[in-house]
N, C-alpha and C positions, 0 to 999 in steps of 0.2 A: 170239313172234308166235302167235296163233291161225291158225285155217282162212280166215278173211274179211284175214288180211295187218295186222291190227287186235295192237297192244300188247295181250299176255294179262294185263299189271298190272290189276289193281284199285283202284280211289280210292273217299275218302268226303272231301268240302269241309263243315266244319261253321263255323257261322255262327254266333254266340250275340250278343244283344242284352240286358245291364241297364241300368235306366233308372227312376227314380222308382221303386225297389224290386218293380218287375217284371222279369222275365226270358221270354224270347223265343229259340226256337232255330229253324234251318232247317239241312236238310244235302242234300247231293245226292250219289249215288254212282250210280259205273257203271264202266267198263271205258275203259281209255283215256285218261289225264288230256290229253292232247296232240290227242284229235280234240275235247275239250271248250271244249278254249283259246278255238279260232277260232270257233264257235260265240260263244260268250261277247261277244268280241270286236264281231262282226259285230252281232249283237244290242243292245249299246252302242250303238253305230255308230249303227244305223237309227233308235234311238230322239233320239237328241241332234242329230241331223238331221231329223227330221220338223218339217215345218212350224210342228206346237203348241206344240211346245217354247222356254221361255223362259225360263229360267236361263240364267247367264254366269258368269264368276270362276273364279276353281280351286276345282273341287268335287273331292271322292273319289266314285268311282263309288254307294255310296250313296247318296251325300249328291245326285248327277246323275240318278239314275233309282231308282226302286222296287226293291229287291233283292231280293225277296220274289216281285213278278209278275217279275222276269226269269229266278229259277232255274225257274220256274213255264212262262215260255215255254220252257226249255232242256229240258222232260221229253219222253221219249220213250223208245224201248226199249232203250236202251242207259245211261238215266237216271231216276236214283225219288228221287224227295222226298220228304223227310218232315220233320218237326218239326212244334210248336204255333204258329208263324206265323199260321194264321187268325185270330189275336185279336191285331192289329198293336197295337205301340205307338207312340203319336202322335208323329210328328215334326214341326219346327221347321227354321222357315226357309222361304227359294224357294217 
């Protein structure tokens, strides 16, 4: 445990995407994989629930929402992003 009550672990989530002979990474690291969960989680949540949303069937979370803007909404100081992600590869489908 650290000073804040907070898991002194470290994590890094790496994400890689190949695809029509490109390649795509994103990763996120911070402190705490377990306050990250529910974040995560919730973040899902609101999105698959908002009104605009229109997709249905058994998706993977991917394949449900943008993975790229959600580790993006997940940044904050306890969280850094990084990878080449800015140059998405085009998905199919929904």
């Amino acid at each position: 445990m650290d000073d804040s009550g907070r898991s002194a672990q470290r994590f890094e989530l790496v994400v890689r995407l190949a695809q029509d002979g490109a390649t795509r990474t994103a990763s996120v690291r911070g402190q705490d994989i377990y306050a990250v969960t529910a974040p995560i989680v919730i973040e899902a949540a609101l999105r698959l629930l908002a009104p605009e949303y229109r997709q249905s069937g058994a998706l993977a979370l991917a394949e449900a929402v943008d993975p790229v803007d959600l580790l993006r909404a997940l940044h904050g100081p306890a969280r850094h992003l990084v990878g080449d992600a800015e140059s998405p590869i085009s998905r199919s489908g929904g």
